[in-house]
KOLGU-4560 file (N, C-alpha, C; in nm, 3 decimals, padded with zeros to 5 digits):
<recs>
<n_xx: 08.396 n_yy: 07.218 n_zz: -00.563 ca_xx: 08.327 ca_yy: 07.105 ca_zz: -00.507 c_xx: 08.426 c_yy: 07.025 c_zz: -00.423 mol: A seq: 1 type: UNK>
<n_xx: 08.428 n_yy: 07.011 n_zz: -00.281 ca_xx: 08.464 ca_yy: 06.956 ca_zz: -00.193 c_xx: 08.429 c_yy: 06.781 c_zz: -00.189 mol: A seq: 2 type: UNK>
<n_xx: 08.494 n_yy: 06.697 n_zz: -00.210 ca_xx: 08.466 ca_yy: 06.504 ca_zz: -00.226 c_xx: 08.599 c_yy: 06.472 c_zz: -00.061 mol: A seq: 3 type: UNK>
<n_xx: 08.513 n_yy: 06.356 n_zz: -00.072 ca_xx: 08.615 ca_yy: 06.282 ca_zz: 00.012 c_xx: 08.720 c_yy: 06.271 c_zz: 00.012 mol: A seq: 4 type: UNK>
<n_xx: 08.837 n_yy: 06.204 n_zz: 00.044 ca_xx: 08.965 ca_yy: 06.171 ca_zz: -00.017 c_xx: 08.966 c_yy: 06.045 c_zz: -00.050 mol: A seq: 5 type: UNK>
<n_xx: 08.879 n_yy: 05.956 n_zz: -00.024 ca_xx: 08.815 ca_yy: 05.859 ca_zz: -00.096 c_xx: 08.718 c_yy: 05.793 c_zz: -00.157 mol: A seq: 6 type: UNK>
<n_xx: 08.690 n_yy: 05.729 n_zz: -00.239 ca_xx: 08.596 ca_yy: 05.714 ca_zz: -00.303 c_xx: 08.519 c_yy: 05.593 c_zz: -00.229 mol: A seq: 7 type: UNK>
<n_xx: 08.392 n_yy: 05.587 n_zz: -00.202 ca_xx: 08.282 ca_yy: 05.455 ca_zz: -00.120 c_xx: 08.285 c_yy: 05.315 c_zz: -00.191 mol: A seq: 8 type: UNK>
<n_xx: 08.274 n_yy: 05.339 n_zz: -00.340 ca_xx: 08.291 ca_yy: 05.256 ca_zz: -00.410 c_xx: 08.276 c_yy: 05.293 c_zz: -00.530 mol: A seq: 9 type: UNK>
<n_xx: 08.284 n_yy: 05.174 n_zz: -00.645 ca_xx: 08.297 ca_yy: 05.180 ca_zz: -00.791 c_xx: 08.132 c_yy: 05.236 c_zz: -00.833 mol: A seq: 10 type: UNK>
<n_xx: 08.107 n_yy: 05.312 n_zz: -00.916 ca_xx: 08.025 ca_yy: 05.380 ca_zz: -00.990 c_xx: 07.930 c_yy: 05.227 c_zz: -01.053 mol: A seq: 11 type: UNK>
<n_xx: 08.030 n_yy: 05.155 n_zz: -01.093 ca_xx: 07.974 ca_yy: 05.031 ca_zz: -01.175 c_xx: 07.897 c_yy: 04.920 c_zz: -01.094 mol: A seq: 12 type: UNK>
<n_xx: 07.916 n_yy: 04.969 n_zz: -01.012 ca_xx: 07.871 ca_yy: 04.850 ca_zz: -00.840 c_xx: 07.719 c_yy: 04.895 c_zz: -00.816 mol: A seq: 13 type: UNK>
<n_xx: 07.656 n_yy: 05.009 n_zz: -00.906 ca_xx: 07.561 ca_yy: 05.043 ca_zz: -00.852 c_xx: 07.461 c_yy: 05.105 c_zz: -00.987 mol: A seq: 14 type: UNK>
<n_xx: 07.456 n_yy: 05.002 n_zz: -01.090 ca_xx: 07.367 ca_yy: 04.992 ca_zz: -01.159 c_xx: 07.221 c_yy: 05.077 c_zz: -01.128 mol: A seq: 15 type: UNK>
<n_xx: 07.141 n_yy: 05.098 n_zz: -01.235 ca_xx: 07.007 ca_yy: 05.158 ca_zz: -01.231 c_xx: 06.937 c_yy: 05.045 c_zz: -01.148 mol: A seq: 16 type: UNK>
<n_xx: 06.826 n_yy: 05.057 n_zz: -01.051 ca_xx: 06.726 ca_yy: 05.008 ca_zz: -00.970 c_xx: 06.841 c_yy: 04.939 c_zz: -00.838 mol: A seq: 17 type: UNK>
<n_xx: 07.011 n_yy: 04.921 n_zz: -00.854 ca_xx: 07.044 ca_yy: 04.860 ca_zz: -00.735 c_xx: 07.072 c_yy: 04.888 c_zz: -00.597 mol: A seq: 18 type: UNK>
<n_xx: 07.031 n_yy: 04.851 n_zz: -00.492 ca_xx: 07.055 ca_yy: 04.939 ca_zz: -00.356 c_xx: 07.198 c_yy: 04.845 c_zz: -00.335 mol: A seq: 19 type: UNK>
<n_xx: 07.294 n_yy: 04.916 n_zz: -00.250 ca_xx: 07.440 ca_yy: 04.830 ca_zz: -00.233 c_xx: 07.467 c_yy: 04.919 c_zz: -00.077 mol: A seq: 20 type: UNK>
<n_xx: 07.489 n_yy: 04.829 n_zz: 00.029 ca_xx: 07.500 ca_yy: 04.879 ca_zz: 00.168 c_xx: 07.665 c_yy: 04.952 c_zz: 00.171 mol: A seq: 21 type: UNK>
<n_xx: 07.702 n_yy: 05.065 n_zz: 00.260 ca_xx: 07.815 ca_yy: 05.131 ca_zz: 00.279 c_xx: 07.838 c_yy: 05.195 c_zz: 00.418 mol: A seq: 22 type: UNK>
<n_xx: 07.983 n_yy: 05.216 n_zz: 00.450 ca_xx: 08.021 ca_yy: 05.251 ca_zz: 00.554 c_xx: 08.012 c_yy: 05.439 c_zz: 00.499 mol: A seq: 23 type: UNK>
<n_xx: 07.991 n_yy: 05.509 n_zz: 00.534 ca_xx: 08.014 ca_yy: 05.628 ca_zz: 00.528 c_xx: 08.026 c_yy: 05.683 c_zz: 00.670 mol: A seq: 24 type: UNK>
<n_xx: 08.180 n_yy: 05.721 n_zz: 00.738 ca_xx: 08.210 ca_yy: 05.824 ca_zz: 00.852 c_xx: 08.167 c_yy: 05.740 c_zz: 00.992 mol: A seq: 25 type: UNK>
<n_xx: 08.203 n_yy: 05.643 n_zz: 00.937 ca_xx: 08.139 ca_yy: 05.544 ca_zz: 01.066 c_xx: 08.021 c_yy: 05.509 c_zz: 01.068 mol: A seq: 26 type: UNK>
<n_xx: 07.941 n_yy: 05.527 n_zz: 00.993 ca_xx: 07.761 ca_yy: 05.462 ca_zz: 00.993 c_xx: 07.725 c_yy: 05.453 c_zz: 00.864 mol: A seq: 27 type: UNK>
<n_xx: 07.633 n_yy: 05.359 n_zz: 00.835 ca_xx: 07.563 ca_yy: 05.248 ca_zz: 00.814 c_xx: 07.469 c_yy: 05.334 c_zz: 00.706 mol: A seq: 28 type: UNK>
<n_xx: 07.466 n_yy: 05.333 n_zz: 00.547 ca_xx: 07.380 ca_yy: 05.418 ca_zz: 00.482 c_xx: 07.387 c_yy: 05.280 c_zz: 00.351 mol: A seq: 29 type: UNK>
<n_xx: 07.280 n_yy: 05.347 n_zz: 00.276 ca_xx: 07.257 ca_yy: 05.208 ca_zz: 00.150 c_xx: 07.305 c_yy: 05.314 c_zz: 00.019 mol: A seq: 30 type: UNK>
<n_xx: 07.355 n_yy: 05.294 n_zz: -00.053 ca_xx: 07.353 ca_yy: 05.375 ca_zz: -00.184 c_xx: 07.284 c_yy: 05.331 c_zz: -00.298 mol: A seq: 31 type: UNK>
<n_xx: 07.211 n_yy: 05.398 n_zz: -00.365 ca_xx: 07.097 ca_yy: 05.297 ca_zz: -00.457 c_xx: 07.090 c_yy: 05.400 c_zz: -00.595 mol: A seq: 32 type: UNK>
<n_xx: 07.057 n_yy: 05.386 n_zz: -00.709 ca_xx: 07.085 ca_yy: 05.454 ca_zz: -00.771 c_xx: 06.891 c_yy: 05.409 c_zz: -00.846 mol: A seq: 33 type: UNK>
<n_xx: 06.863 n_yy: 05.556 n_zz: -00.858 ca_xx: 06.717 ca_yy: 05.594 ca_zz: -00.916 c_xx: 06.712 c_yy: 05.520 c_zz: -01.063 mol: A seq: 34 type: UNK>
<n_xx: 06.615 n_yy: 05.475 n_zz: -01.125 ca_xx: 06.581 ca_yy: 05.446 ca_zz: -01.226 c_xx: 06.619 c_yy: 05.528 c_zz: -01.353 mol: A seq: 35 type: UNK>
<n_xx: 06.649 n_yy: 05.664 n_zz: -01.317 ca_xx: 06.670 ca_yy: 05.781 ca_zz: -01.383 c_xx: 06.812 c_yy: 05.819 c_zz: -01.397 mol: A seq: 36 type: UNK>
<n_xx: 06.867 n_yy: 05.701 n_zz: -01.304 ca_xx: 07.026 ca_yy: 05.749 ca_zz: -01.324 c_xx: 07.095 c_yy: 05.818 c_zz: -01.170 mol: A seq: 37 type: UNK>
<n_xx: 07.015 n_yy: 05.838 n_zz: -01.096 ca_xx: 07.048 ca_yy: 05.912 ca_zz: -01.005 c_xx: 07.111 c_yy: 05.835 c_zz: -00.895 mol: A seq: 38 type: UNK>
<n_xx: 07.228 n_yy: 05.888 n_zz: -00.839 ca_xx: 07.321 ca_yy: 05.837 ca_zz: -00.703 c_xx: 07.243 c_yy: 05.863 c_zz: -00.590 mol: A seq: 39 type: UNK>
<n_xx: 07.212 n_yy: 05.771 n_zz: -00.518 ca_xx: 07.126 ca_yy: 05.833 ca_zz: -00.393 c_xx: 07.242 c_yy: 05.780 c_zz: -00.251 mol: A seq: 40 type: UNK>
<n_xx: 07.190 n_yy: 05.818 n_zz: -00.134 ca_xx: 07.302 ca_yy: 05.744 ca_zz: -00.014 c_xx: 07.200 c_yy: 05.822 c_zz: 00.075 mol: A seq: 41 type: UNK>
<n_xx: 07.102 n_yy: 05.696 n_zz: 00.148 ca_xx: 07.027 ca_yy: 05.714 ca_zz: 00.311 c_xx: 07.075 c_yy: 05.623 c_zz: 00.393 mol: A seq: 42 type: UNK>
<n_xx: 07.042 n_yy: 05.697 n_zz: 00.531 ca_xx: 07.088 ca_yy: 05.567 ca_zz: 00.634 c_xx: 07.020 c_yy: 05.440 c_zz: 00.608 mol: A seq: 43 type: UNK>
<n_xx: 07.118 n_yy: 05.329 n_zz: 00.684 ca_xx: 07.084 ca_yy: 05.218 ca_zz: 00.578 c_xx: 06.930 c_yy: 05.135 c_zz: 00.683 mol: A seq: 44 type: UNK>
<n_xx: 06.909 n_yy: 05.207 n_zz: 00.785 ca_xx: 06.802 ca_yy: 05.135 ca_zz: 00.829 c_xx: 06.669 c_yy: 05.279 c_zz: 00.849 mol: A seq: 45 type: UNK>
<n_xx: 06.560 n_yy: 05.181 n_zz: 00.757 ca_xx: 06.433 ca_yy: 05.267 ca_zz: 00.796 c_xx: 06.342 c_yy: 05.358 c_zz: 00.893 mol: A seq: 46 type: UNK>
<n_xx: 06.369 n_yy: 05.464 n_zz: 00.905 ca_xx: 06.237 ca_yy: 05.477 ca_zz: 01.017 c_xx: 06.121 c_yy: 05.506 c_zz: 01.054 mol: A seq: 47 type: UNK>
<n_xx: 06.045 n_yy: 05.389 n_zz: 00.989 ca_xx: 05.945 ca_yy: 05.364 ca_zz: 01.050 c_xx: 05.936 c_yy: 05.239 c_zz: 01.168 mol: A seq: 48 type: UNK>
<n_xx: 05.994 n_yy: 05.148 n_zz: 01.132 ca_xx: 06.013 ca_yy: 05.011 ca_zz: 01.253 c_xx: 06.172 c_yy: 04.913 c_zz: 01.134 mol: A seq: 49 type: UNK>
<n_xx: 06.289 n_yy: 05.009 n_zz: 01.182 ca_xx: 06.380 ca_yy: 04.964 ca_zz: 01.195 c_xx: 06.442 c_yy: 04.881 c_zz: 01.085 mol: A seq: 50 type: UNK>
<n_xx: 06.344 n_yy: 04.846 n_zz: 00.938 ca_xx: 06.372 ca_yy: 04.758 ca_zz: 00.848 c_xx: 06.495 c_yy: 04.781 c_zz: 00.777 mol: A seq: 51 type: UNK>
<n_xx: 06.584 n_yy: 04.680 n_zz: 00.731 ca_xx: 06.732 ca_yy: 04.700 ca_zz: 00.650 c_xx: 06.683 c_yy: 04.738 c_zz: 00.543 mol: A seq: 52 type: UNK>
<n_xx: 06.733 n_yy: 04.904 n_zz: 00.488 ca_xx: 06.707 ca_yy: 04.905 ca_zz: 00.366 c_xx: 06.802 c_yy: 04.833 c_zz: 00.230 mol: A seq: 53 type: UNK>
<n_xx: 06.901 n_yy: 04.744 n_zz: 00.314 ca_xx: 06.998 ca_yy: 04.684 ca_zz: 00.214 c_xx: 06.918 c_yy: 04.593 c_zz: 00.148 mol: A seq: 54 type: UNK>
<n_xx: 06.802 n_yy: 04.564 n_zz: 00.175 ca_xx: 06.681 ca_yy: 04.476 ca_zz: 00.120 c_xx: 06.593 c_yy: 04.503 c_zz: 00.058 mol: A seq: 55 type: UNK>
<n_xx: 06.595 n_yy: 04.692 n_zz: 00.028 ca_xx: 06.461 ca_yy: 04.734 ca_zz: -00.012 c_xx: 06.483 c_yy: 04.693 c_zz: -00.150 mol: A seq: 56 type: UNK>
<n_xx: 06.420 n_yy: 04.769 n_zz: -00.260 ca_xx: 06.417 ca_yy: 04.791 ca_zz: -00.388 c_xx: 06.371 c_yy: 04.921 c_zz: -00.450 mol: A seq: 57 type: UNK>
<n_xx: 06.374 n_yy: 04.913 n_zz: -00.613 ca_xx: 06.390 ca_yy: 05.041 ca_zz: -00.655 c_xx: 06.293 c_yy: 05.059 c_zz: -00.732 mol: A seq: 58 type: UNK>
<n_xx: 06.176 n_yy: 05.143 n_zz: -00.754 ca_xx: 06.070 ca_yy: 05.117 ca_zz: -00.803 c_xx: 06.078 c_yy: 05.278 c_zz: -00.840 mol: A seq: 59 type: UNK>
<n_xx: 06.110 n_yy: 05.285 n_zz: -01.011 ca_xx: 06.102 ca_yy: 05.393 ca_zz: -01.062 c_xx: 06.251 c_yy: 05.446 c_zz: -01.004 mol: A seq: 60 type: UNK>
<n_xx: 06.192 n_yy: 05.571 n_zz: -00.911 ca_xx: 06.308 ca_yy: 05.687 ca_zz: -00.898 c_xx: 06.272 c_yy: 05.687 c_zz: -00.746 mol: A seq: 61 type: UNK>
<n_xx: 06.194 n_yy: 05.568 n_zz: -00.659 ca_xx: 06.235 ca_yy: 05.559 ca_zz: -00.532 c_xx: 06.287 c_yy: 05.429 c_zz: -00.447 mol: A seq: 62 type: UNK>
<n_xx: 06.318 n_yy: 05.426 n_zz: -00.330 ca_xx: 06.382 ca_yy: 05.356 ca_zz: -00.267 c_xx: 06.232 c_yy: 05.287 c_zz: -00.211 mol: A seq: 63 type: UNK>
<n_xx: 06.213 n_yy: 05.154 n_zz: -00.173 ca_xx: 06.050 ca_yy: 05.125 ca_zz: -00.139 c_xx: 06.117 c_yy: 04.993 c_zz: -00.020 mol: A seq: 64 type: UNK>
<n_xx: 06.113 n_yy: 05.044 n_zz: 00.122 ca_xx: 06.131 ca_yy: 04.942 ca_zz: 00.204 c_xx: 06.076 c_yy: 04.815 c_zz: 00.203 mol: A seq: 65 type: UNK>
<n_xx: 06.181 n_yy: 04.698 n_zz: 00.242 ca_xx: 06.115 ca_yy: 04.579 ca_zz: 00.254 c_xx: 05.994 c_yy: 04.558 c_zz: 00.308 mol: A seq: 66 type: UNK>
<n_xx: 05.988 n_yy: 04.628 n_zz: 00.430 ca_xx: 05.905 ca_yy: 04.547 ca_zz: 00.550 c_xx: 05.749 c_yy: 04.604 c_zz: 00.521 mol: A seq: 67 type: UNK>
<n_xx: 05.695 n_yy: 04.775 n_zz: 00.538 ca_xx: 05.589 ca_yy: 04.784 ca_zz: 00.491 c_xx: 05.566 c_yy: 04.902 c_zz: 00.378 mol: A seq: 68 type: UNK>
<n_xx: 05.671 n_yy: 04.866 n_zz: 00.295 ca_xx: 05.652 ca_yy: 04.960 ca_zz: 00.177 c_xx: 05.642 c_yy: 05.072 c_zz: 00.177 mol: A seq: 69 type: UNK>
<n_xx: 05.703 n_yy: 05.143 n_zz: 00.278 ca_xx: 05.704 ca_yy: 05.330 ca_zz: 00.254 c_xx: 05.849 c_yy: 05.344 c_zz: 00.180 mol: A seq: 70 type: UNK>
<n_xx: 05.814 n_yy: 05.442 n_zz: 00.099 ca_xx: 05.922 ca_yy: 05.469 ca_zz: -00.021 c_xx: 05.973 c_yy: 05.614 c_zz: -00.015 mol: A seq: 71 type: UNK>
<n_xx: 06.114 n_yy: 05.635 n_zz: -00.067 ca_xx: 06.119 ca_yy: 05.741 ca_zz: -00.061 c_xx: 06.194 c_yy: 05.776 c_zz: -00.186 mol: A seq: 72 type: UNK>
<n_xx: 06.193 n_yy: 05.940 n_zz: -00.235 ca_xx: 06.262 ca_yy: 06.014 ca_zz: -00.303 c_xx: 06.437 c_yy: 06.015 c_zz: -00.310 mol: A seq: 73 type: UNK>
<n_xx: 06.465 n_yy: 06.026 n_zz: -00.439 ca_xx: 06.657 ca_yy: 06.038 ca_zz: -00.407 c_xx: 06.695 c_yy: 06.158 c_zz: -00.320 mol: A seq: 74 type: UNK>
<n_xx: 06.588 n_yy: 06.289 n_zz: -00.253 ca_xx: 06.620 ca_yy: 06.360 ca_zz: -00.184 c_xx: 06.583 c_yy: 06.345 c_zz: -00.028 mol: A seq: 75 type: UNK>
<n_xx: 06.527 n_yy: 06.181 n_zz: -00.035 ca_xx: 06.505 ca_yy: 06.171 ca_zz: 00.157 c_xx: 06.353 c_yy: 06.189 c_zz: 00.175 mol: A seq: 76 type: UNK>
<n_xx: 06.315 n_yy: 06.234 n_zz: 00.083 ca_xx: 06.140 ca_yy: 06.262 ca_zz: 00.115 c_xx: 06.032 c_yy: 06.140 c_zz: 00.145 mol: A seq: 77 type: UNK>
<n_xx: 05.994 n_yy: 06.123 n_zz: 00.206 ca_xx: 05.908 ca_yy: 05.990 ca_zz: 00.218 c_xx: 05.727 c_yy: 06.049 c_zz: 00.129 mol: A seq: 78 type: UNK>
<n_xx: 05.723 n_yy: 05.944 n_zz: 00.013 ca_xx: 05.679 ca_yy: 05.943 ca_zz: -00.039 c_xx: 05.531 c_yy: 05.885 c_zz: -00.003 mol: A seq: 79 type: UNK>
<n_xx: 05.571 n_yy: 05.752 n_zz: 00.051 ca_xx: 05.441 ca_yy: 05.638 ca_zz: 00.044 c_xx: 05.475 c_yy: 05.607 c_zz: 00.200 mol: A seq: 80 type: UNK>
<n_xx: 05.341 n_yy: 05.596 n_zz: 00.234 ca_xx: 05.339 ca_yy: 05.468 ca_zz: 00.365 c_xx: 05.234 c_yy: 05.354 c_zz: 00.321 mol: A seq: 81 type: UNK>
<n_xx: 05.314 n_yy: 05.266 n_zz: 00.282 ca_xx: 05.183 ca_yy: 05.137 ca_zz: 00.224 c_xx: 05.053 c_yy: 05.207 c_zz: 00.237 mol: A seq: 82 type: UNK>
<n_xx: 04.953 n_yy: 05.157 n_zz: 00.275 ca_xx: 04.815 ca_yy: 05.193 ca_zz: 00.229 c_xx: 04.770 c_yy: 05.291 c_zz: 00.287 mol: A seq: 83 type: UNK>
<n_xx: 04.842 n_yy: 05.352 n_zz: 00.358 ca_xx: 04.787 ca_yy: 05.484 ca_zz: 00.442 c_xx: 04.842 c_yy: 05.615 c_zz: 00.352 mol: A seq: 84 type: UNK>
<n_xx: 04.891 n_yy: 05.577 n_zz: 00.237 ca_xx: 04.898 ca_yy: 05.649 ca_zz: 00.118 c_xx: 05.018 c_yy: 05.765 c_zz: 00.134 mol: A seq: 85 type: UNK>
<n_xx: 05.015 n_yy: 05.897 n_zz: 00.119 ca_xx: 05.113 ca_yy: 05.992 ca_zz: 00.154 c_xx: 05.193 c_yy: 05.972 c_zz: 00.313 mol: A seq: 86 type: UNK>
<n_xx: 05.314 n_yy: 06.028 n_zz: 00.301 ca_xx: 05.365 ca_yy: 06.035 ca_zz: 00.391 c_xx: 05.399 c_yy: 06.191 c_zz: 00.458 mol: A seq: 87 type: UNK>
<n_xx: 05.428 n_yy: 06.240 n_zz: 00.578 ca_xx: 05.432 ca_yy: 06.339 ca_zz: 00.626 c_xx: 05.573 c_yy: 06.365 c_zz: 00.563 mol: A seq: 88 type: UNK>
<n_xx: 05.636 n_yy: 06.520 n_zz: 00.630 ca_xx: 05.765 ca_yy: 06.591 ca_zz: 00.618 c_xx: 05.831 c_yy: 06.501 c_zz: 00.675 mol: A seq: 89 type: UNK>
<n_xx: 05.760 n_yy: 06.481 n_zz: 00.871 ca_xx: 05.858 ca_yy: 06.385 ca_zz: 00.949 c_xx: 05.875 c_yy: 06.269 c_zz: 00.954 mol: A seq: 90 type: UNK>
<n_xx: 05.894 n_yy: 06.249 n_zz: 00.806 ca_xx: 05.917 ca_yy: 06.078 ca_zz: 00.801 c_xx: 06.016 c_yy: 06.061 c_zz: 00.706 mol: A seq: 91 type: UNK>
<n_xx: 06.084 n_yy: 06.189 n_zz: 00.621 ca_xx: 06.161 ca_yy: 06.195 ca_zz: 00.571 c_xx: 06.327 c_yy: 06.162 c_zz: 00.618 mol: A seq: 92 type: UNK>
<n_xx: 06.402 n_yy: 06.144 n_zz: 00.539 ca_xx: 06.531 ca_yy: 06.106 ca_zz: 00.588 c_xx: 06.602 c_yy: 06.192 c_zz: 00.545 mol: A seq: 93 type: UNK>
<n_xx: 06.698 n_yy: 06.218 n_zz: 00.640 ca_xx: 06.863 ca_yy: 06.290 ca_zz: 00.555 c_xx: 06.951 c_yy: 06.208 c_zz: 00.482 mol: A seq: 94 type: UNK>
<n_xx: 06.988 n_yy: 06.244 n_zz: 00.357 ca_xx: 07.081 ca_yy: 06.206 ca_zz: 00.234 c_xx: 07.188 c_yy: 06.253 c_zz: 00.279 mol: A seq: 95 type: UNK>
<n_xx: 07.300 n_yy: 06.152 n_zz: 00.167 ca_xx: 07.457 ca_yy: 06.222 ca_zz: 00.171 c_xx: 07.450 c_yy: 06.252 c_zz: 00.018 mol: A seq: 96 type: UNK>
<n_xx: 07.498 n_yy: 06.369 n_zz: 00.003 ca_xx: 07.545 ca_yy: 06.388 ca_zz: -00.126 c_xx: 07.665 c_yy: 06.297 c_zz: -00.229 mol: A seq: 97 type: UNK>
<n_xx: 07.631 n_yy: 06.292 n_zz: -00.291 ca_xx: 07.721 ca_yy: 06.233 ca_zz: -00.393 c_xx: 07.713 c_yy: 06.276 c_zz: -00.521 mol: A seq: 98 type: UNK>
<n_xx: 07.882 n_yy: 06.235 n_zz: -00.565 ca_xx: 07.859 ca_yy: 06.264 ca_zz: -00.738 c_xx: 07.991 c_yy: 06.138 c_zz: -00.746 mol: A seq: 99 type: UNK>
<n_xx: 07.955 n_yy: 06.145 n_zz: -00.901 ca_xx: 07.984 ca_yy: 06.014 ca_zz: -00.993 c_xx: 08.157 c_yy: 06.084 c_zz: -01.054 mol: A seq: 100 type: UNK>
<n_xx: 08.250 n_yy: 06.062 n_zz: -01.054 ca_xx: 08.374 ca_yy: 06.071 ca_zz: -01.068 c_xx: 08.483 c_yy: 06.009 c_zz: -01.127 mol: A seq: 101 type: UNK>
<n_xx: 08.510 n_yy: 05.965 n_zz: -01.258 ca_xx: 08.599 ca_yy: 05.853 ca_zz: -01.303 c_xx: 08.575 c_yy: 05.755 c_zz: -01.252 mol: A seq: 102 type: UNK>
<n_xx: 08.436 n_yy: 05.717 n_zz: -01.292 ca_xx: 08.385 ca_yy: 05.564 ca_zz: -01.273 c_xx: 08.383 c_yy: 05.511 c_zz: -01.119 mol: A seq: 103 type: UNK>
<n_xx: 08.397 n_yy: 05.648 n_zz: -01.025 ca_xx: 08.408 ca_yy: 05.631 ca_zz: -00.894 c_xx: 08.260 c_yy: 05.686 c_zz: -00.807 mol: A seq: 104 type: UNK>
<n_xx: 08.202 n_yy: 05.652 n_zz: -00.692 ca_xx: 08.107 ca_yy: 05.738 ca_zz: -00.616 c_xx: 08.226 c_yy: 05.794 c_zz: -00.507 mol: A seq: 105 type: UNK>
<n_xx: 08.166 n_yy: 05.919 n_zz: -00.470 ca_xx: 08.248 ca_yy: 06.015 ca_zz: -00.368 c_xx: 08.139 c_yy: 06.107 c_zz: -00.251 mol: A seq: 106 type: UNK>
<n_xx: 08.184 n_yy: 06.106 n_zz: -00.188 ca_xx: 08.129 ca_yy: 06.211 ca_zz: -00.074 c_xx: 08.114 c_yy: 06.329 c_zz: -00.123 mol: A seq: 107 type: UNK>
<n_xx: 08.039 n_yy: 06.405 n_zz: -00.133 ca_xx: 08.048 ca_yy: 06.579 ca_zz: -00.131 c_xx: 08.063 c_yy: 06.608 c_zz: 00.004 mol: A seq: 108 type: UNK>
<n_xx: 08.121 n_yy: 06.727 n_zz: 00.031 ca_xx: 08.116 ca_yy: 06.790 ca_zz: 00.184 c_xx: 08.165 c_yy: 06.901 c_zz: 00.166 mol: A seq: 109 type: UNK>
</recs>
């Protein structure tokens, strides 16, 4: 398993349901950790109309944007579009991998 040579931040910084904003490789991703325990890391702004997800929240085991509530999976999948219910493939996002390391988060690559 290939990690960064540094770690993004402390493991402890990112409690169950908390999203916490990060630099990863020069851009802008949120790291939020699933209800279930899970490390997640998407870019940190939405796309559907641009909303900071450093604002969203964590509802269960997804990420659920501020602005009109489309949510997604710890694998990028867009789950919900507020009331228009399911979301397509192309609304999904790309993830960074991560794993949890002596109380550290790290890059996979």
């Amino acid at each position: 398993m290939n990690v960064t040579s540094e770690p993004i931040l402390a493991a402890a910084d990112v409690p169950p349901g908390a999203v916490v904003p990060v630099e990863i490789g020069g851009d802008e991703y949120v790291v939020w950790r699933a209800r279930s325990g899970r490390l997640c890391a998407m870019p940190r702004i939405c796309p559907h109309l641009d909303w900071d997800l450093a604002e969203a929240s964590v509802e269960g085991d997804e990420l659920v944007c501020p602005g009109h509530g489309w949510s997604f999976d710890p694998d990028g999948h867009a789950c919900k579009r507020n009331l228009l219910g399911r979301a397509d493939a192309k609304d999904d996002v790309e993830t960074v991998p991560l794993v949890e390391r002596d109380g550290e988060v790290w890059v996979l690559r």
